[in-house]
C-alpha positions in Angstrom: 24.4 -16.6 14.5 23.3 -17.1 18.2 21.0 -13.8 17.5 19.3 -15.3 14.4 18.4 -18.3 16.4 16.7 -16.4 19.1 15.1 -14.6 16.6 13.9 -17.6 15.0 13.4 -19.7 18.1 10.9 -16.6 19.3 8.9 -16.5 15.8 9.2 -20.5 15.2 8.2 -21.9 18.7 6.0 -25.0 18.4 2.2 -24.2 18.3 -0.5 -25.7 19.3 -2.7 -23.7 16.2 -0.9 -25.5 13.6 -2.0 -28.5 11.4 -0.3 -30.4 9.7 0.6 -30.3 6.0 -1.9 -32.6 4.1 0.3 -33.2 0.8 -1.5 -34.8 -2.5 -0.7 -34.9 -6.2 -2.9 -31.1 -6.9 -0.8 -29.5 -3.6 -2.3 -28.9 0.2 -6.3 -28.7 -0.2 -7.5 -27.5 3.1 -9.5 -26.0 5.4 -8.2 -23.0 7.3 -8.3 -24.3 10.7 -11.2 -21.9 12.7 -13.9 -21.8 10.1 -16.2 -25.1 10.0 -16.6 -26.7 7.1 -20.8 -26.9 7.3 -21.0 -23.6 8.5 -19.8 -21.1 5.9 -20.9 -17.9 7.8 -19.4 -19.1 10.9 -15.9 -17.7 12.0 -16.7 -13.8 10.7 -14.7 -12.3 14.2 -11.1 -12.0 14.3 -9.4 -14.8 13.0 -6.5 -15.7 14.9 -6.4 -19.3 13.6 -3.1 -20.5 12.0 -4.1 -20.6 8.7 -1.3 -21.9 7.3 -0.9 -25.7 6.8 2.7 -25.7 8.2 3.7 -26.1 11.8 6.8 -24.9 13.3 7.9 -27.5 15.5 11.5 -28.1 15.2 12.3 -25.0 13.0 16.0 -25.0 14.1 16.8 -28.7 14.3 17.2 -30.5 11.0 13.7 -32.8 10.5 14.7 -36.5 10.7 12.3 -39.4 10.5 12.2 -42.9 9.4 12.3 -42.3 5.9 15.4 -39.9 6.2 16.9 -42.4 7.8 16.3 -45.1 5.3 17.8 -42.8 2.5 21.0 -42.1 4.6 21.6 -45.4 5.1 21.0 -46.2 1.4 22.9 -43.3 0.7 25.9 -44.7 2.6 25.4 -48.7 1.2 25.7 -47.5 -1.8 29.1 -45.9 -1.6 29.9 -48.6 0.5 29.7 -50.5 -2.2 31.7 -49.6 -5.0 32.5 -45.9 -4.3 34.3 -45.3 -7.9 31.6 -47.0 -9.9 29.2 -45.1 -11.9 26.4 -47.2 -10.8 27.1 -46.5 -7.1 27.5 -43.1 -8.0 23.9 -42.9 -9.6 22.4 -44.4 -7.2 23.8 -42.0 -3.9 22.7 -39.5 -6.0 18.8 -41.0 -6.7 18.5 -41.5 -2.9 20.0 -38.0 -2.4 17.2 -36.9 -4.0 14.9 -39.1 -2.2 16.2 -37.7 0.8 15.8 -34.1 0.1 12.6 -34.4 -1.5 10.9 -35.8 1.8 12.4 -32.8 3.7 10.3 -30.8 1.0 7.3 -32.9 1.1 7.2 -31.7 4.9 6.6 -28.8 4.3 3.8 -29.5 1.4 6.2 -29.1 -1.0 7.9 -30.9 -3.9 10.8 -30.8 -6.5 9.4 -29.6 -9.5 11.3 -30.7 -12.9 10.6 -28.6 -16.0 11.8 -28.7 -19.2 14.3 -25.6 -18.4 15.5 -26.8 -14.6 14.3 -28.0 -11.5 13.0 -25.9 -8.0 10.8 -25.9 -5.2 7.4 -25.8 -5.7 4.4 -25.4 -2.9 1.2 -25.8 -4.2 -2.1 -25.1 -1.5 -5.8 -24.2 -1.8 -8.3 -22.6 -0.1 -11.9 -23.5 -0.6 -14.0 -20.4 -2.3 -16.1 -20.2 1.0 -13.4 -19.9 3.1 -13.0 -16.9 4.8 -9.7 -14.4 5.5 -10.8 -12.5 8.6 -14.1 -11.0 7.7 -14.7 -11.7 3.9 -15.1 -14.6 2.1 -13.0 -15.3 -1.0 -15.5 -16.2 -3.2 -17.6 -12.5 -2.5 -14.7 -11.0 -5.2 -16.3 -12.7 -8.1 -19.5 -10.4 -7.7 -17.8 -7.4 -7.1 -14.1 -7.8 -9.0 -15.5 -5.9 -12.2 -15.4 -2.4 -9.5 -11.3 -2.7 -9.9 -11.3 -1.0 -12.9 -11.7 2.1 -11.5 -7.6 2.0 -11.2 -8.0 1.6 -15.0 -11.3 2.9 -16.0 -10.2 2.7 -19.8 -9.7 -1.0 -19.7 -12.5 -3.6 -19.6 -13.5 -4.6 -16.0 -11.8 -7.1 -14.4 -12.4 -10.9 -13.8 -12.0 -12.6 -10.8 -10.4 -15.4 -12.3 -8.0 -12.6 -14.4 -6.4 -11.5 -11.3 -2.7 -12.5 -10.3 -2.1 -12.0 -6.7 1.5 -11.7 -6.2 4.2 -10.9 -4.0 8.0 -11.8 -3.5 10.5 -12.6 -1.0 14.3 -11.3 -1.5 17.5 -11.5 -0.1 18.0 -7.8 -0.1 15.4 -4.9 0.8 16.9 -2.9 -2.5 15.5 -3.0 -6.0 19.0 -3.1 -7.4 20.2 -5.6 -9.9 22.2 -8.0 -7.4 18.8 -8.7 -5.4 17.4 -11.9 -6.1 14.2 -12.8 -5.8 14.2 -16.5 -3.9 10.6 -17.5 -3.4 7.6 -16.3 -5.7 4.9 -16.5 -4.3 1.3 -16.5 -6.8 -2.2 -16.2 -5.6 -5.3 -16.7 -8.1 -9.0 -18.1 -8.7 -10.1 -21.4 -10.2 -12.8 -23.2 -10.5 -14.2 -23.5 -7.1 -10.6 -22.7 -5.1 -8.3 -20.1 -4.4 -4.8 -21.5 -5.2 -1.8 -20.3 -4.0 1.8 -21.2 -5.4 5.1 -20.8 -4.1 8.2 -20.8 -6.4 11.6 -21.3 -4.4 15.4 -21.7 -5.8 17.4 -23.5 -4.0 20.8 -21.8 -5.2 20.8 -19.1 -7.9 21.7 -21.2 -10.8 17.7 -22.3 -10.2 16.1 -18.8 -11.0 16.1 -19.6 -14.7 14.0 -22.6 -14.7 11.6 -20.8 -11.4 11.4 -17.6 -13.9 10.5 -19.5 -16.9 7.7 -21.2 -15.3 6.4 -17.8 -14.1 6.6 -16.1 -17.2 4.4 -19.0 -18.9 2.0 -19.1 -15.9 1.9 -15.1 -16.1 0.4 -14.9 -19.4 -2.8 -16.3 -18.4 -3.6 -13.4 -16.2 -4.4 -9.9 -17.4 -4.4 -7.7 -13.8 -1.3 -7.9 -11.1 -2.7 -7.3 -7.5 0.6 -6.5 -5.3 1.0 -4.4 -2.0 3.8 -1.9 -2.9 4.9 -4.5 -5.8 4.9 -1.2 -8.2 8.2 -0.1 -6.5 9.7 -3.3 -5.2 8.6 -6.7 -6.2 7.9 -5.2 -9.8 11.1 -3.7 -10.8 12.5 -6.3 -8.8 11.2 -9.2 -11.3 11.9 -7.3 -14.4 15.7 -6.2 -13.0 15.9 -10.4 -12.4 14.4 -11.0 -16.1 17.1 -9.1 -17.9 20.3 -10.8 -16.2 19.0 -14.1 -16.9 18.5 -12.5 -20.6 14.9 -13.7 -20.7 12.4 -11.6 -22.5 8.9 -10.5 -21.4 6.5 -7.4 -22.1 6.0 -6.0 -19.0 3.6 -3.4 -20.2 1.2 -6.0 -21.1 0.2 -6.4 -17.6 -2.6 -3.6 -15.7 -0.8 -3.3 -12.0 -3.4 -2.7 -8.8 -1.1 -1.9 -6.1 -3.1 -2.1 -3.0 -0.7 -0.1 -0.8 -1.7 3.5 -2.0 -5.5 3.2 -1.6 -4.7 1.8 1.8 -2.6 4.4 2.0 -5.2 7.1 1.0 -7.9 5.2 3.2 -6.3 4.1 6.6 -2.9 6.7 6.5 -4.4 9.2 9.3 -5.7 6.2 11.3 -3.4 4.4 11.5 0.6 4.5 13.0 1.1 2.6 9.5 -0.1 0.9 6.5 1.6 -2.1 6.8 -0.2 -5.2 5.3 0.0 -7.1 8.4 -1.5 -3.8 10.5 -4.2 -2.9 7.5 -4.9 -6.9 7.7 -5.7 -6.9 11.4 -7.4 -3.1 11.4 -9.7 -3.7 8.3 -9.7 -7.2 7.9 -10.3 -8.3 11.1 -7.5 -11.2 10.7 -4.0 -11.1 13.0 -1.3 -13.0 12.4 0.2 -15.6 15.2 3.8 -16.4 15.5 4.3 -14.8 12.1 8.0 -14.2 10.4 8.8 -10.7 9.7 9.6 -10.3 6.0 12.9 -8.8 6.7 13.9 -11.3 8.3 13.5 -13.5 5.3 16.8 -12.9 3.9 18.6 -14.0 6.6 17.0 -17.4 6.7 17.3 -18.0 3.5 20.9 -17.1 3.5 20.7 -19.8 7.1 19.0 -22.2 4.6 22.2 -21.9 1.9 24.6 -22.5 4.9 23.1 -25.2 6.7 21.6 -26.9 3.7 17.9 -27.5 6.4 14.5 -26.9 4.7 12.9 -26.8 8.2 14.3 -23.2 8.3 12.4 -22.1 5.9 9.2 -23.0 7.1 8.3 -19.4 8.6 9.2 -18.2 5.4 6.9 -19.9 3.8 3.8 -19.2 6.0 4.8 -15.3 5.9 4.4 -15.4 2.0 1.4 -17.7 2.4 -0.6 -15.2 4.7 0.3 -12.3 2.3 -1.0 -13.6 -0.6 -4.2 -14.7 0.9 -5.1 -11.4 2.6 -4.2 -9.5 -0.9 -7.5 -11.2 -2.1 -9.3 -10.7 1.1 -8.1 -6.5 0.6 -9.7 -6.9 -3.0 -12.9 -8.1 -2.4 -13.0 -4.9 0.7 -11.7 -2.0 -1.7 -13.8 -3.4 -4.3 -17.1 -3.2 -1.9 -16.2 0.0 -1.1 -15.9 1.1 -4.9 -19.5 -0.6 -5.2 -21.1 0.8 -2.4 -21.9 -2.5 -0.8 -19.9 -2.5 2.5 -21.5 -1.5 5.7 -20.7 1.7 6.8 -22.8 2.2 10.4 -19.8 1.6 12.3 -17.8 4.3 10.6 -16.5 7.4 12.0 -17.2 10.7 10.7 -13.7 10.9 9.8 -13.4 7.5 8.5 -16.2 7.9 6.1 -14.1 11.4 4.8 -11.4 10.1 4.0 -13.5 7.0 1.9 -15.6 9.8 0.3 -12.8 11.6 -1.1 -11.4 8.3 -2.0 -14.5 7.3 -4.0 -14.8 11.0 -5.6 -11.1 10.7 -6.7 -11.5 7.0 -8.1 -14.4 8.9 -10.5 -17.1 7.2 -8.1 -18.7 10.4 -7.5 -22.2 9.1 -6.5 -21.5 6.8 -3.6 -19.1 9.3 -2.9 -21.0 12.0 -2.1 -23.4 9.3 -0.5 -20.7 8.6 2.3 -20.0 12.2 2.8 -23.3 13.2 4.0 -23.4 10.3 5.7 -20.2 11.6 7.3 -21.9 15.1 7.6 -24.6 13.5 9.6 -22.2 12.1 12.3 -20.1 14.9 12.6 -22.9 17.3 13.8 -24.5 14.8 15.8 -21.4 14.5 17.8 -20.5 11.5 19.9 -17.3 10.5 18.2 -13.3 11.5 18.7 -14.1 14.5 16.3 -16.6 15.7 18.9 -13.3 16.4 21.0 -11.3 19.6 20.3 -8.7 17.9 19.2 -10.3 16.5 16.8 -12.3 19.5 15.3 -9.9 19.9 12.6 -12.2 17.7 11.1 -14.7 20.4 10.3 -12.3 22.3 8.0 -12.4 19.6 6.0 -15.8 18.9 5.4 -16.1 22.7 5.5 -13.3 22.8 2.1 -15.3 20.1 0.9 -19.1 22.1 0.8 -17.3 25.3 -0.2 -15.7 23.9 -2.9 -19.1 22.3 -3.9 -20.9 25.3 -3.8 -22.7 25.0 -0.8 -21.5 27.9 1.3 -24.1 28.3 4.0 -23.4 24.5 5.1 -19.5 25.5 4.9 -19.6 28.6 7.0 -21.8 26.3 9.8 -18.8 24.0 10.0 -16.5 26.7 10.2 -18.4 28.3 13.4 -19.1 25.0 15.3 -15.4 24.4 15.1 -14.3 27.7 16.1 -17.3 27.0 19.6 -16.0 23.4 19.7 -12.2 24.6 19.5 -12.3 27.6 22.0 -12.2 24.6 24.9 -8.7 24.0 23.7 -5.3 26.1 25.0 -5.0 27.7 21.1 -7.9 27.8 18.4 -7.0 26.9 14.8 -7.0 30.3 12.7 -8.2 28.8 9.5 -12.1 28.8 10.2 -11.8 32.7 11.1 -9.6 33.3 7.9 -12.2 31.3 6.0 -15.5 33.6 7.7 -13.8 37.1 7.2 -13.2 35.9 3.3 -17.3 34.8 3.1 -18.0 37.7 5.0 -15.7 40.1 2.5 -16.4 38.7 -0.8 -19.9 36.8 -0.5 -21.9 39.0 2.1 -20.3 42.7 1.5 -20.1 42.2 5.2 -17.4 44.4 5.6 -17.5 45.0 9.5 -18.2 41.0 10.3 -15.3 40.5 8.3 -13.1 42.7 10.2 -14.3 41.3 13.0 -12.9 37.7 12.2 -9.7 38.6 11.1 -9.1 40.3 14.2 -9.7 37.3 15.8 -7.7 35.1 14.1 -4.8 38.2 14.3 -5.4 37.6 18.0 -5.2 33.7 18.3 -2.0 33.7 16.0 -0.4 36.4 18.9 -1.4 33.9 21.5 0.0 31.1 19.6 3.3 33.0 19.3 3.4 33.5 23.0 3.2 30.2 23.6 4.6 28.3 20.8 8.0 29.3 19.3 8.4 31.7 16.5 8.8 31.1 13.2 8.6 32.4 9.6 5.8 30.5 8.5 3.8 32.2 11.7 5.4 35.6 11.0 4.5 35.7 7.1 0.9 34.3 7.8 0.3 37.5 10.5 1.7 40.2 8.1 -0.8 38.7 5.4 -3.9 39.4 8.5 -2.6 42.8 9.0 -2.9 43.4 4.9 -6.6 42.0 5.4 -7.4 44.3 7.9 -6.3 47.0 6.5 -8.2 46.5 3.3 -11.2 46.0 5.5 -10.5 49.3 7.5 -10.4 51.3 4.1 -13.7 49.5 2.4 -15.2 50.7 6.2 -13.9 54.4 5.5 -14.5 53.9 1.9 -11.0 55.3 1.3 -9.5 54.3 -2.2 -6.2 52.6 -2.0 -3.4 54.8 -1.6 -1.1 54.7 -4.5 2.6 53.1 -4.4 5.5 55.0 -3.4 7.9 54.3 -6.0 10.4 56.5 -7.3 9.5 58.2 -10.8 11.3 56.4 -13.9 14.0 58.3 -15.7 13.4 58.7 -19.1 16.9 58.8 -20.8 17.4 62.1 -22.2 17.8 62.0 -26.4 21.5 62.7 -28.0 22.1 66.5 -28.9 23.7 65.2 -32.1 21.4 63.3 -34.9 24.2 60.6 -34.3 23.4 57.4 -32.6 25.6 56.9 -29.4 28.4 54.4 -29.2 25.5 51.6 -28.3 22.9 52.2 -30.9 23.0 49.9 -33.6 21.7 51.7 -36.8 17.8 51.4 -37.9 16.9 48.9 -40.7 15.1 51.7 -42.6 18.4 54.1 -42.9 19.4 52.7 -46.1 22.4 53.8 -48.2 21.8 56.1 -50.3 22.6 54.3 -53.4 19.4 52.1 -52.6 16.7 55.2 -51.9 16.4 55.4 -55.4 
């Protein structure tokens, strides 16, 4: 255990960002700490604030304070009193109660009764002008309808229709026997952002935490997750069915955020984790935050110990996430409208979001970002302009060809093969691409030649220096078949034929009998039906 508590002790230290918890009968309204209140455009940079309203002073130690105290020693008066007596019993348990619910109530939240059990419940809201990094929370109601490019045959989306949700488990499985232990809910009202935070206390809680869910669920008619599809998803249903509950899952249209992250940010990033995409795109990193997998282990800390304080971490992890899911809509959904600035974009950044946009069906601001693209990449300047990174023009090259605009296409393919020849071994695939223009386009017969010699040269230098392999070994005996077709359409020589073998023709029976084989013909009828 000594581990966890370094662990925690590193990830829990006592910071000097943190506020504290301002609790009140709607949950924790608030501020986040770094953006002033008069100022709404104010704070746009990185955000490094603590956002969250809890602090994590005294993570590992039990909290204690005057009114703990108070219930203790009520707590041990009354047993004191009459230990076997119902009434003494009753009233250890009320100041139980008491006792934990103030340990709750420090961390801005509460025991919540409902009509099917009791949990935790942490209620807090963010003001619609607040921002997450660089974007505002309110900027998705103008721009939320964009979203239903992941389901263009549904009606755009509302803001205020938009669940934002996400999970914490005590296992990193989607099996049966994980359990889902806090909830955590994100979504728009009137002028705030609320997010809830649904916690069990032991598992014979999840009932009452699920029916609450279910009934709060059915307001909403989009699910914004990040990788919820394959894990929090699943997860929830898996936890639905053992407590025998039933609810239409279909009902609900899912926007996991992970895979246009994924198809955005993959090559730019060592990963597409939320909290890297948050701090890359977002422009908001996380201070002294809790991993997620090490939830598990303090919740299962938590269940031994019986201490809320360790669970505070927790509870700012799931927090953050939730928050930056709406701060990832309203920047996916700018991109799908066109309305996010793009001058600071690489050449390969804005690629990667035009081939986004064309496969999302957004085909004009698509193209729009690609010649924008285009434009960068032959002015140069950027990482692409270094050989290593002239791979790049293949693509926009594959891009213009398939679009029917060759002569663009075969530029790109020479300026990499100049930009390239700085490097030890040029790429093959723009001279491959030329001799097949050349050949089938132009008639060109002797420029083609002349490329795939050269790729049939750079592919022997590659082998020289590079180990062999198949792949390299195939992909030279198909240049040699090129040049040789080239060499003949030179000579204008037709194509010599195969050399196969001639086919024997089995020789007929001597006999009018059918060999042993033969089965009989349908038309040799007995004679008795000829007639």
């Amino acid at each position: 255990m000594s581990g966890l508590r370094d662990k925690l002790t590193r990830h829990l230290k006592p910071s000097a960002q943190g506020q504290a918890t301002q609790a009140s009968a709607g949950g924790n309204e608030r501020e986040p700490e770094g953006i002033p209140q008069n100022n709404p455009d104010a704070g746009r940079p990185l955000d490094r604030s603590a956002d969250s309203g809890l602090t994590a002073d005294g993570a590992l130690q039990g909290a204690s304070g005057p009114g703990a105290a108070a219930d203790e020693a009520a707590c041990k008066q009354a047993a004191a009193a009459d230990p076997g007596s119902t009434a003494s019993q009753l009233q250890a348990s009320e100041a139980a109660d008491a006792a934990e619910s103030r340990e709750w109530a420090k961390l801005g939240a509460e025991l919540y009764e409902s009509p099917h059990g009791s949990f935790v419940r942490r209620v807090c809201t963010y003001p619609l002008h607040s921002y997450h990094g660089k974007y505002r929370l309110d900027d998705l109601h103008g721009t939320a309808h964009e979203l239903n490019a992941f389901h263009p045959d549904q009606a755009p989306p509302d803001a205020r229709g938009l669940l934002f949700f996400d999970t914490e488990t005590t296992g990193l499985g989607v099996g049966a026997g994980n359990l889902a232990f806090m909830v955590g809910i994100g979504y728009y009202a009137t002028d705030v952002f609320v997010v809830e935070q649904l916690l069990i206390r032991h598992p014979a809680e999840e009932r009452a935490m699920l029916a609450y869910l279910g009934e709060l669920m059915e307001r909403f008619t989009y699910i914004v997750s990040y990788n919820g599809r394959t894990f929090d998803w699943p997860i929830l249903q898996n936890r639905y069915v053992m407590n025998r509950k039933r609810l239409n899952f279909d009902k609900w249209l899912h926007l996991d955020l992970l895979h246009p992250s994924r198809s955005l940010w993959k090559h730019a990033m060592p990963s597409c984790r939320l909290g890297k995409v948050e701090e890359a795109q977002l422009g908001y990193a996380r201070e002294e935050d809790v991993s997620g997998a090490l939830a598990p282990e303090l919740y299962f800390l938590y269940l031994a110990e019986g201490k809320t304080d360790v669970l505070r971490g927790v509870f700012v992890h799931n927090e953050r996430d939730i928050v930056s899911l709406a701060a990832l809509s309203v920047l996916i959904s700018r991109y799908l409208s066109g309305q996010e600035p793009l001058a600071l974009k690489t050449s390969a950044d804005l690629f990667r979001l035009g081939q986004w946009l064309l496969k999302m069906g957004r085909n004009a601001p698509g193209e729009s970002v690609l010649e924008l693209g285009y434009a960068k990449l032959i002015e140069g300047g950027g990482p692409e302009a270094r050989p290593e990174g002239s791979e790049l023009f293949l693509h926009y090259a594959a891009y213009y060809k398939k679009a029917g605009l060759r002569e663009r296409a075969v530029d790109l393919w020479n300026r990499q093969i100049r930009q390239a020849k700085s490097a030890a071994i040029v790429p093959i695939e723009a001279y491959i691409e030329l001799a097949m223009h050349y050949e089938h386009s132009c008639k060109d017969y002797s420029a083609a030649l002349e490329m795939t010699r050269e790729a049939l040269d750079t592919l022997r230098r590659k082998r020289k220096l590079l180990r062999k392999n198949a792949k390299d070994a195939a992909e030279e005996r198909q240049i040699l078949h090129r040049a040789e077709r080239l060499v003949r359409k030179l000579e204008d020589k037709p194509r010599p034929a195969p050399n196969r073998k001639p086919r024997k023709i089995a020789e007929k029976p001597a006999s009018g009998r059918h060999p042993d084989y033969a089965t009989s013909s349908l038309f040799d009828l007995p004679p008795n039906l000829n007639g």
